[in-house]
PDB file of N, CA, C and O in Angstrom:
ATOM      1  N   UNK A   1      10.529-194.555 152.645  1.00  0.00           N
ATOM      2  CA  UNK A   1      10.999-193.773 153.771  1.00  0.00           C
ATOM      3  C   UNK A   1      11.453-194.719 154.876  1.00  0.00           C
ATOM      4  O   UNK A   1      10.864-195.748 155.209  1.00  0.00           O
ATOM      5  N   UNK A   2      12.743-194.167 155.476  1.00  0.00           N
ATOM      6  CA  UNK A   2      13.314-195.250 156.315  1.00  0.00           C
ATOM      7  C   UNK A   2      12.352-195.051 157.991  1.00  0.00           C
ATOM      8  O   UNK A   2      12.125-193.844 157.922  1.00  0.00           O
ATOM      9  N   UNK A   3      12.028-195.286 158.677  1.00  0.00           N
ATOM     10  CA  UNK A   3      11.362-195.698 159.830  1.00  0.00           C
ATOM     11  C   UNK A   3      12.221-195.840 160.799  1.00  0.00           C
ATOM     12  O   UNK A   3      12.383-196.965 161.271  1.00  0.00           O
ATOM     13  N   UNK A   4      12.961-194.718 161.308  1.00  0.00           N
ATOM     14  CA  UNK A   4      13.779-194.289 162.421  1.00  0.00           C
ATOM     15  C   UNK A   4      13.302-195.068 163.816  1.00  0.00           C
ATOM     16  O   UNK A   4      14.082-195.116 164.767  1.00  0.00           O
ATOM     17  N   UNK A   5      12.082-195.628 163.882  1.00  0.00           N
ATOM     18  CA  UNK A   5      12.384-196.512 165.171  1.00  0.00           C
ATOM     19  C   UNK A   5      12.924-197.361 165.225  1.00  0.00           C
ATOM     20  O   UNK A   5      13.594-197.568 166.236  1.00  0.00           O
ATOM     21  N   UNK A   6      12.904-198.424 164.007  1.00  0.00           N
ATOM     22  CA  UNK A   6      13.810-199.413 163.642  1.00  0.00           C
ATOM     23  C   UNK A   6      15.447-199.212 163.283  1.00  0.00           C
ATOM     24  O   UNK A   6      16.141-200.062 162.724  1.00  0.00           O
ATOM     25  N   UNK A   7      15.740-198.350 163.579  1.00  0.00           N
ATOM     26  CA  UNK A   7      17.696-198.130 163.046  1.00  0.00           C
ATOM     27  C   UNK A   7      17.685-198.277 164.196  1.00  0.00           C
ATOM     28  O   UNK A   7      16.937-197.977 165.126  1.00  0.00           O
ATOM     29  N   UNK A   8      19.188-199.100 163.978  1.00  0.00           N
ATOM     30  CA  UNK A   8      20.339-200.018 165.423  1.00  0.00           C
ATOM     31  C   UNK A   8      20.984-199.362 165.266  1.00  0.00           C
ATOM     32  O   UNK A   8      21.041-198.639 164.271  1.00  0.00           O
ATOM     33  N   UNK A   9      22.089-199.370 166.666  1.00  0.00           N
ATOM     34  CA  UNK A   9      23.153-198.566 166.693  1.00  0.00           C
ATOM     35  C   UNK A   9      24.022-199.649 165.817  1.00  0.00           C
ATOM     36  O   UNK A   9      23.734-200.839 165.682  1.00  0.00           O
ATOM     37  N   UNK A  10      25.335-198.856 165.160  1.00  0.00           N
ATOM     38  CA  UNK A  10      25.916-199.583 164.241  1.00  0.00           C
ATOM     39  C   UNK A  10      25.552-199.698 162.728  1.00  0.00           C
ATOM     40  O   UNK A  10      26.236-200.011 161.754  1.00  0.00           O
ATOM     41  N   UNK A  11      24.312-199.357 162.854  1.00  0.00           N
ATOM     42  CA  UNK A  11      23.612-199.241 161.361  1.00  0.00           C
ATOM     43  C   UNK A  11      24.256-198.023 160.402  1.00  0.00           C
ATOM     44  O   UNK A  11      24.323-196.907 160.918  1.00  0.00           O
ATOM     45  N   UNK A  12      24.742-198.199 158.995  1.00  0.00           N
ATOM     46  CA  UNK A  12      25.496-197.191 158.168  1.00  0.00           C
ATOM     47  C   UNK A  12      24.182-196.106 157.900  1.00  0.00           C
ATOM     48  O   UNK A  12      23.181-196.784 158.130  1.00  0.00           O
ATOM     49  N   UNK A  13      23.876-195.106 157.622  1.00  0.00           N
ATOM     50  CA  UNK A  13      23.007-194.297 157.170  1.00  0.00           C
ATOM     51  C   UNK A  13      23.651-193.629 155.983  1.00  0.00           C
ATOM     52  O   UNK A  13      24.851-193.443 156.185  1.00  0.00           O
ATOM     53  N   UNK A  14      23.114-193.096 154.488  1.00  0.00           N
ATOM     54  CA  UNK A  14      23.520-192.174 153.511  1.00  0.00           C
ATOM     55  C   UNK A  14      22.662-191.001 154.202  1.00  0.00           C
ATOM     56  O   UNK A  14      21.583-191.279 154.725  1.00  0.00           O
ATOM     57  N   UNK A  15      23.063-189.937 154.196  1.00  0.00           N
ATOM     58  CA  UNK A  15      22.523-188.624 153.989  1.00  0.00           C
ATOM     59  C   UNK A  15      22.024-187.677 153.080  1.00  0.00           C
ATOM     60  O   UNK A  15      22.549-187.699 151.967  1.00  0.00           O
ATOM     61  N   UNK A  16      21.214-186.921 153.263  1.00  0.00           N
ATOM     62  CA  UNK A  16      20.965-186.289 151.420  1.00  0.00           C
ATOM     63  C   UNK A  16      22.161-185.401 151.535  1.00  0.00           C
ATOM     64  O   UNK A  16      22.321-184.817 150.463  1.00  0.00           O
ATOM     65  N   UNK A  17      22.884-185.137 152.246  1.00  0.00           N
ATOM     66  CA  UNK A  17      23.774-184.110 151.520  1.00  0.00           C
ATOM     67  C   UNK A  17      25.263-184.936 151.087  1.00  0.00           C
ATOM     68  O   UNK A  17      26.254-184.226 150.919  1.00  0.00           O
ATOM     69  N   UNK A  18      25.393-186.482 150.907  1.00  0.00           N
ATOM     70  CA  UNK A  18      26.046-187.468 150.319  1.00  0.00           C
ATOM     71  C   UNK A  18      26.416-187.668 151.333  1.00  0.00           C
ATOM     72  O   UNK A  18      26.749-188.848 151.225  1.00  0.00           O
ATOM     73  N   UNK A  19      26.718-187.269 152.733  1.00  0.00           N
ATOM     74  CA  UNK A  19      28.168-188.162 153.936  1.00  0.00           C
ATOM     75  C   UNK A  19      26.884-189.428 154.230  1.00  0.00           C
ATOM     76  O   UNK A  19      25.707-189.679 153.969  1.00  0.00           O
ATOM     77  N   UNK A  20      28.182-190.016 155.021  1.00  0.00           N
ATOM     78  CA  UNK A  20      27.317-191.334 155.581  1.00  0.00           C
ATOM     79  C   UNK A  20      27.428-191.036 157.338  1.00  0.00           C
ATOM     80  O   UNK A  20      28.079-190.157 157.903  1.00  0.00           O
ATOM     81  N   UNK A  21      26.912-191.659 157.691  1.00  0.00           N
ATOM     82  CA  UNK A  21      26.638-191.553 159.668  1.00  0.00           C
ATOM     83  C   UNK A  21      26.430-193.310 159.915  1.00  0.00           C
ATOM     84  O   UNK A  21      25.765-194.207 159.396  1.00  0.00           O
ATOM     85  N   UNK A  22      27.447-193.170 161.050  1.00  0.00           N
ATOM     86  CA  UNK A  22      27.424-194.470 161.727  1.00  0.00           C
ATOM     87  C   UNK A  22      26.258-194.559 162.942  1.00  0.00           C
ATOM     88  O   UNK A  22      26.655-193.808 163.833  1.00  0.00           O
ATOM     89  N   UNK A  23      24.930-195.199 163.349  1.00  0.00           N
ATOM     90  CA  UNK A  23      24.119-194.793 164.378  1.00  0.00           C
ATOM     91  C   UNK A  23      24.865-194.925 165.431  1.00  0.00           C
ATOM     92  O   UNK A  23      25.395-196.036 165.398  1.00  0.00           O
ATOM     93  N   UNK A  24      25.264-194.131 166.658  1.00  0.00           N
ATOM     94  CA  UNK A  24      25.855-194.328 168.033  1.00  0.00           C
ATOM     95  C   UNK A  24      24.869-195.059 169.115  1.00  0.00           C
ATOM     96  O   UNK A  24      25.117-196.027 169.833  1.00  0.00           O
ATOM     97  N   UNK A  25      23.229-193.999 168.959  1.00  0.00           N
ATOM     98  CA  UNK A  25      22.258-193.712 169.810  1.00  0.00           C
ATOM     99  C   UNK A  25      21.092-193.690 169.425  1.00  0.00           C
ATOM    100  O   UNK A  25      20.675-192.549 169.226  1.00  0.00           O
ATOM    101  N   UNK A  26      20.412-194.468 169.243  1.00  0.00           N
ATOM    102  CA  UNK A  26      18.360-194.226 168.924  1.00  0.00           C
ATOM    103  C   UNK A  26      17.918-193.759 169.713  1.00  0.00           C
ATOM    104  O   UNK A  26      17.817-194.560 170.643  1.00  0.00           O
ATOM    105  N   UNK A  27      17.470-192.652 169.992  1.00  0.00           N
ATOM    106  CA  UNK A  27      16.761-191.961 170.907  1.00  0.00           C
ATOM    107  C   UNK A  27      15.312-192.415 171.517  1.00  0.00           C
ATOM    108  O   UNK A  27      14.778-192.079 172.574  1.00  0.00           O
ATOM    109  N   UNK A  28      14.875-193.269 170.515  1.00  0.00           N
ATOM    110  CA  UNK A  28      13.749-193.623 170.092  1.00  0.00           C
ATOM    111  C   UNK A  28      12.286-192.940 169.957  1.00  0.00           C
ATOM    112  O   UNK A  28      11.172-193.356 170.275  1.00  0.00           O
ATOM    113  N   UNK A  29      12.786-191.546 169.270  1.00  0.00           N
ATOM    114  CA  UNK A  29      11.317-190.832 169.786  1.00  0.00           C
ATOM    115  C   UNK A  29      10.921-190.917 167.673  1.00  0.00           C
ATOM    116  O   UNK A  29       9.833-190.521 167.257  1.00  0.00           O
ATOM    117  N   UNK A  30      11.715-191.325 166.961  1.00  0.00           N
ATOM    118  CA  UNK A  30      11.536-191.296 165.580  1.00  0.00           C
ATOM    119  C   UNK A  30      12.102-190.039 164.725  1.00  0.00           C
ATOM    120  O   UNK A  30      11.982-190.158 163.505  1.00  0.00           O
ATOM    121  N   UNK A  31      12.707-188.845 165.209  1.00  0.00           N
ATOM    122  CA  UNK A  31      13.114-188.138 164.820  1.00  0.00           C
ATOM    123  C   UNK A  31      14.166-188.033 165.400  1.00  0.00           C
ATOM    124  O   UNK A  31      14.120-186.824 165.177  1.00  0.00           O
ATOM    125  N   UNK A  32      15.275-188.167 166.051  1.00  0.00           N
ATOM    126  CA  UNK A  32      16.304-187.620 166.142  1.00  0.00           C
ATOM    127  C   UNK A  32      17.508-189.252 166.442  1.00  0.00           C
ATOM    128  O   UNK A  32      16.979-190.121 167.135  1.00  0.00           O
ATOM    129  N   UNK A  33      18.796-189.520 165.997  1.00  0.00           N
ATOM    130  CA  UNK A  33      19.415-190.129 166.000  1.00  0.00           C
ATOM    131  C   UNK A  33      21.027-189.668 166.663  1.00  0.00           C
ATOM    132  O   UNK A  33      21.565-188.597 166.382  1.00  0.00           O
ATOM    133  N   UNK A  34      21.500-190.483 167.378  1.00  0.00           N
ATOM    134  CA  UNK A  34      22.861-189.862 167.842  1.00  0.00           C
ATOM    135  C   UNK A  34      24.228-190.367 166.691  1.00  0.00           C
ATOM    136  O   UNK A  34      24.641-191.526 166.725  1.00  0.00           O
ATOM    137  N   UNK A  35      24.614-189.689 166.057  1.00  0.00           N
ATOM    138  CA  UNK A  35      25.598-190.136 165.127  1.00  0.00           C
ATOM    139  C   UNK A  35      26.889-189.945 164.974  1.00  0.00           C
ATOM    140  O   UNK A  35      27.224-188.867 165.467  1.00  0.00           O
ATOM    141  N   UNK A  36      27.884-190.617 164.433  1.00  0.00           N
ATOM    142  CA  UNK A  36      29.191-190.166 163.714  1.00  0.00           C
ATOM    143  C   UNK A  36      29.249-190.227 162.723  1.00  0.00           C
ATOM    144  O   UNK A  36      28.425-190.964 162.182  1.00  0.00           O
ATOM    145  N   UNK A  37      30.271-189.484 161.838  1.00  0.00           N
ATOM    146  CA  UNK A  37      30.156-188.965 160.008  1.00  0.00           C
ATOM    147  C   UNK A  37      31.327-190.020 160.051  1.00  0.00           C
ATOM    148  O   UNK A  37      31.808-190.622 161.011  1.00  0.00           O
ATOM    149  N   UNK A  38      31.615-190.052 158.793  1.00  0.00           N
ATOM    150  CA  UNK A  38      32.520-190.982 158.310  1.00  0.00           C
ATOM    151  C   UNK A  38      33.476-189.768 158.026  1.00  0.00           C
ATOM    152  O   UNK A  38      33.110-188.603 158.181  1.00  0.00           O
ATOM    153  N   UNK A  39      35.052-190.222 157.488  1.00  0.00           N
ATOM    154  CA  UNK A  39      35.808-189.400 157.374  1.00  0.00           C
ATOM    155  C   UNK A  39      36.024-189.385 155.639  1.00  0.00           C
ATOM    156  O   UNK A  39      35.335-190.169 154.986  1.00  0.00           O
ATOM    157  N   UNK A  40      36.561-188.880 155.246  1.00  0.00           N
ATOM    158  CA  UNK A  40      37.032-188.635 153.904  1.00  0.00           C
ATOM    159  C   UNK A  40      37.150-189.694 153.059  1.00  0.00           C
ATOM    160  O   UNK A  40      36.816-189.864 151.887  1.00  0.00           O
ATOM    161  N   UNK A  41      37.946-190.699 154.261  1.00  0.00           N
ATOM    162  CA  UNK A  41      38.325-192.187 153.359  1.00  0.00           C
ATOM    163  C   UNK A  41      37.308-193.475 153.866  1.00  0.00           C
ATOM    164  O   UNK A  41      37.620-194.626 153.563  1.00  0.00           O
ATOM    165  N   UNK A  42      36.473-193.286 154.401  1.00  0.00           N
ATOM    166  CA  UNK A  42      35.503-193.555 154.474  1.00  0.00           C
ATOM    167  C   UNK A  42      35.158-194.347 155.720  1.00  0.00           C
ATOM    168  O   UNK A  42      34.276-195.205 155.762  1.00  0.00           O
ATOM    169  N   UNK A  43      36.204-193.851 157.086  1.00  0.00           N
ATOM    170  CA  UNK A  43      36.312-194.825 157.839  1.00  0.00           C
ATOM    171  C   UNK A  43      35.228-193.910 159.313  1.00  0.00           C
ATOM    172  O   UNK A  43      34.878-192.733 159.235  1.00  0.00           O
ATOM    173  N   UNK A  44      34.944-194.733 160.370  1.00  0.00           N
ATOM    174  CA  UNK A  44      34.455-194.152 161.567  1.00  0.00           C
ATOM    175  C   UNK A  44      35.156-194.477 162.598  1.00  0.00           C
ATOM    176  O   UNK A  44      35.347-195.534 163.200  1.00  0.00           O
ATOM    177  N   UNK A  45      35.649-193.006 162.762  1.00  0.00           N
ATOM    178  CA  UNK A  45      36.839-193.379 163.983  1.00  0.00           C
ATOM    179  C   UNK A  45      35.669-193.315 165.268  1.00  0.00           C
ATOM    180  O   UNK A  45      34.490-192.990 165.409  1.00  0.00           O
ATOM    181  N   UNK A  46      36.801-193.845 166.094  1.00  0.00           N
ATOM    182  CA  UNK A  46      36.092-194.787 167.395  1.00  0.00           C
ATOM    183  C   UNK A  46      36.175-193.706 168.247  1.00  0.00           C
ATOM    184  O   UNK A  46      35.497-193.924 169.251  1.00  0.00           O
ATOM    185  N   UNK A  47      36.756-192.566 168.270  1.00  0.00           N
ATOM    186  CA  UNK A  47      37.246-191.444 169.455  1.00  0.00           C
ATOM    187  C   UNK A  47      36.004-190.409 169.283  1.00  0.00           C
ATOM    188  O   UNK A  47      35.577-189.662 170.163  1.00  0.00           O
ATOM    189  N   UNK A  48      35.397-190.564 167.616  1.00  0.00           N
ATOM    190  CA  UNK A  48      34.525-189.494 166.970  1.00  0.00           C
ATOM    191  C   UNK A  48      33.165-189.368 168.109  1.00  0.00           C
ATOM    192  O   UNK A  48      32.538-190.388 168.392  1.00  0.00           O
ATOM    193  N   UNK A  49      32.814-188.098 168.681  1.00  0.00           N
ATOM    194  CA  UNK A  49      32.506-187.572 169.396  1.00  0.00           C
ATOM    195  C   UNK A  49      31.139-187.669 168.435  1.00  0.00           C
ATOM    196  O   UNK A  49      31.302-187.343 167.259  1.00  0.00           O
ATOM    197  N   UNK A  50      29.522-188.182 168.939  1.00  0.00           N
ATOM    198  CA  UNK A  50      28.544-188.869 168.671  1.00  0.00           C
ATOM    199  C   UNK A  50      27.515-186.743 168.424  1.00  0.00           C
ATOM    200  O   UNK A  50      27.571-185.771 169.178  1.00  0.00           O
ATOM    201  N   UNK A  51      27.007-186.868 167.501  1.00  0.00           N
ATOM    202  CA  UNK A  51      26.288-185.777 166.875  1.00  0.00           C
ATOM    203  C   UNK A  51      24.653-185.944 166.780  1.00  0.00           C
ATOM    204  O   UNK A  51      24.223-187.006 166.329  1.00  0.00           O
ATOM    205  N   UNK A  52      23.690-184.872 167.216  1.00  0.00           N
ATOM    206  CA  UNK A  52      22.449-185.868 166.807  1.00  0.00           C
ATOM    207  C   UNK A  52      22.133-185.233 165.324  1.00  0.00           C
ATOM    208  O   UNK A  52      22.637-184.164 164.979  1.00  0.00           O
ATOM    209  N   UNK A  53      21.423-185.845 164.643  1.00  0.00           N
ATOM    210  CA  UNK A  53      21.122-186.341 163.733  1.00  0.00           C
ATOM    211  C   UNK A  53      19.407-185.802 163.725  1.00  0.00           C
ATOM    212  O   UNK A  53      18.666-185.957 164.696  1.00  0.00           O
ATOM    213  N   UNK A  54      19.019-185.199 162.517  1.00  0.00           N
ATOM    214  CA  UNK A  54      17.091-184.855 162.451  1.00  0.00           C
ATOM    215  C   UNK A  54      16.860-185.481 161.218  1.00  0.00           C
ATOM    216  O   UNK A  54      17.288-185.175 160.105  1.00  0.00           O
ATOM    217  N   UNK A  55      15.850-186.741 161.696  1.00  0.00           N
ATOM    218  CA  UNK A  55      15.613-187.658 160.609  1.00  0.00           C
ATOM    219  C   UNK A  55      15.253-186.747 159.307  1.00  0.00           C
ATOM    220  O   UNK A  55      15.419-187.550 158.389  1.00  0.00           O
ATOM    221  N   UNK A  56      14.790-185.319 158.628  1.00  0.00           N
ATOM    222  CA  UNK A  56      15.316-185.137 157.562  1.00  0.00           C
ATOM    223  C   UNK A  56      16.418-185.353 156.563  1.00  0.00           C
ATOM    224  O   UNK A  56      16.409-185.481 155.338  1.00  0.00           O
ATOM    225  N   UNK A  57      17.482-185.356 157.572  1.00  0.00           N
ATOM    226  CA  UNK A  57      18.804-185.231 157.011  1.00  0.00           C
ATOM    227  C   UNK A  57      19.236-186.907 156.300  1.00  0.00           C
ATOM    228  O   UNK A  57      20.322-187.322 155.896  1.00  0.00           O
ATOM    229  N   UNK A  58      17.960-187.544 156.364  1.00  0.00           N
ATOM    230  CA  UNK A  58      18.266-188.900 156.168  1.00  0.00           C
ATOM    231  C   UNK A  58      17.838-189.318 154.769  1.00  0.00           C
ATOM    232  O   UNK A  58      16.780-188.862 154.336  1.00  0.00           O
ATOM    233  N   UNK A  59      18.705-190.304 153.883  1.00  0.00           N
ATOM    234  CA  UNK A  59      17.965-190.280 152.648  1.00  0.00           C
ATOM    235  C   UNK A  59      17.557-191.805 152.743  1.00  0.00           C
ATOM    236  O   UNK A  59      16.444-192.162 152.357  1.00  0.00           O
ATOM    237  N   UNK A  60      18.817-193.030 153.455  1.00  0.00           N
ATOM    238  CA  UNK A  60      18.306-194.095 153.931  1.00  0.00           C
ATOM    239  C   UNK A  60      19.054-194.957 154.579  1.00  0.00           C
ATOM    240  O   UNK A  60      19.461-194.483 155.640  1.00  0.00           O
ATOM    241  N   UNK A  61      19.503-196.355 154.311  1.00  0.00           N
ATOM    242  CA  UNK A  61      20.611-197.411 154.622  1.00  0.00           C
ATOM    243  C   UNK A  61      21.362-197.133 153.940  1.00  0.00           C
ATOM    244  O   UNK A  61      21.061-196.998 152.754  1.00  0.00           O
ATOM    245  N   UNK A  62      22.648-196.927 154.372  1.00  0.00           N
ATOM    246  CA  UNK A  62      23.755-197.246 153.184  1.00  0.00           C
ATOM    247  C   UNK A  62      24.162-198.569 152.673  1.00  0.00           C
ATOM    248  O   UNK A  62      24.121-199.694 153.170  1.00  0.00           O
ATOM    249  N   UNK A  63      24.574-198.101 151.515  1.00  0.00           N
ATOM    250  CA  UNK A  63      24.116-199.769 150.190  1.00  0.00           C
ATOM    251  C   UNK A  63      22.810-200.115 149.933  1.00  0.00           C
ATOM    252  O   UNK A  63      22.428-201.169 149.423  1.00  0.00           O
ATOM    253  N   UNK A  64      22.258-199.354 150.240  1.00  0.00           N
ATOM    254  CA  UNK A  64      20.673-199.811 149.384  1.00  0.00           C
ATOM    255  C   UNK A  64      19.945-199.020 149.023  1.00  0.00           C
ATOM    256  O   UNK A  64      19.407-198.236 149.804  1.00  0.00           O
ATOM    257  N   UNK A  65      19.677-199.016 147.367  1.00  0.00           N
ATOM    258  CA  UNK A  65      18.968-198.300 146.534  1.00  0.00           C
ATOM    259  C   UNK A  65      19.799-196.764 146.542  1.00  0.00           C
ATOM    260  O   UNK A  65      19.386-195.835 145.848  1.00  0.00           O
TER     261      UNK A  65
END
């Protein structure tokens, strides 16, 4: 299980429902993260308006395991 106090902003996240999230914002309370989704082709636009995030929705780092 990933340990949401430790994610940096900039850090890739996978999701269980397959998208990925770029971290914007650590809130730092361990459950909630401020994020952007990636787009189709797999990029994170810079204009993308920051979403929070409920550490359920998290499966871990992206690229690992």
């Amino acid at each position: 299980m990933l340990n949401l106090m430790t994610v940096q902003v900039g850090q890739k996240l996978k999701l269980r429902d397959g998208r990925l999230a770029e971290v914007t914002s650590n809130m730092g309370d361990g459950i909630w993260l401020e994020v952007r989704f990636a787009t189709p082709d797999g990029t994170f636009p810079d204009d993308a308006e920051g979403e929070l995030l409920h550490c359920e929705e998290v499966s871990g780092l992206a690229g690992q395991g």
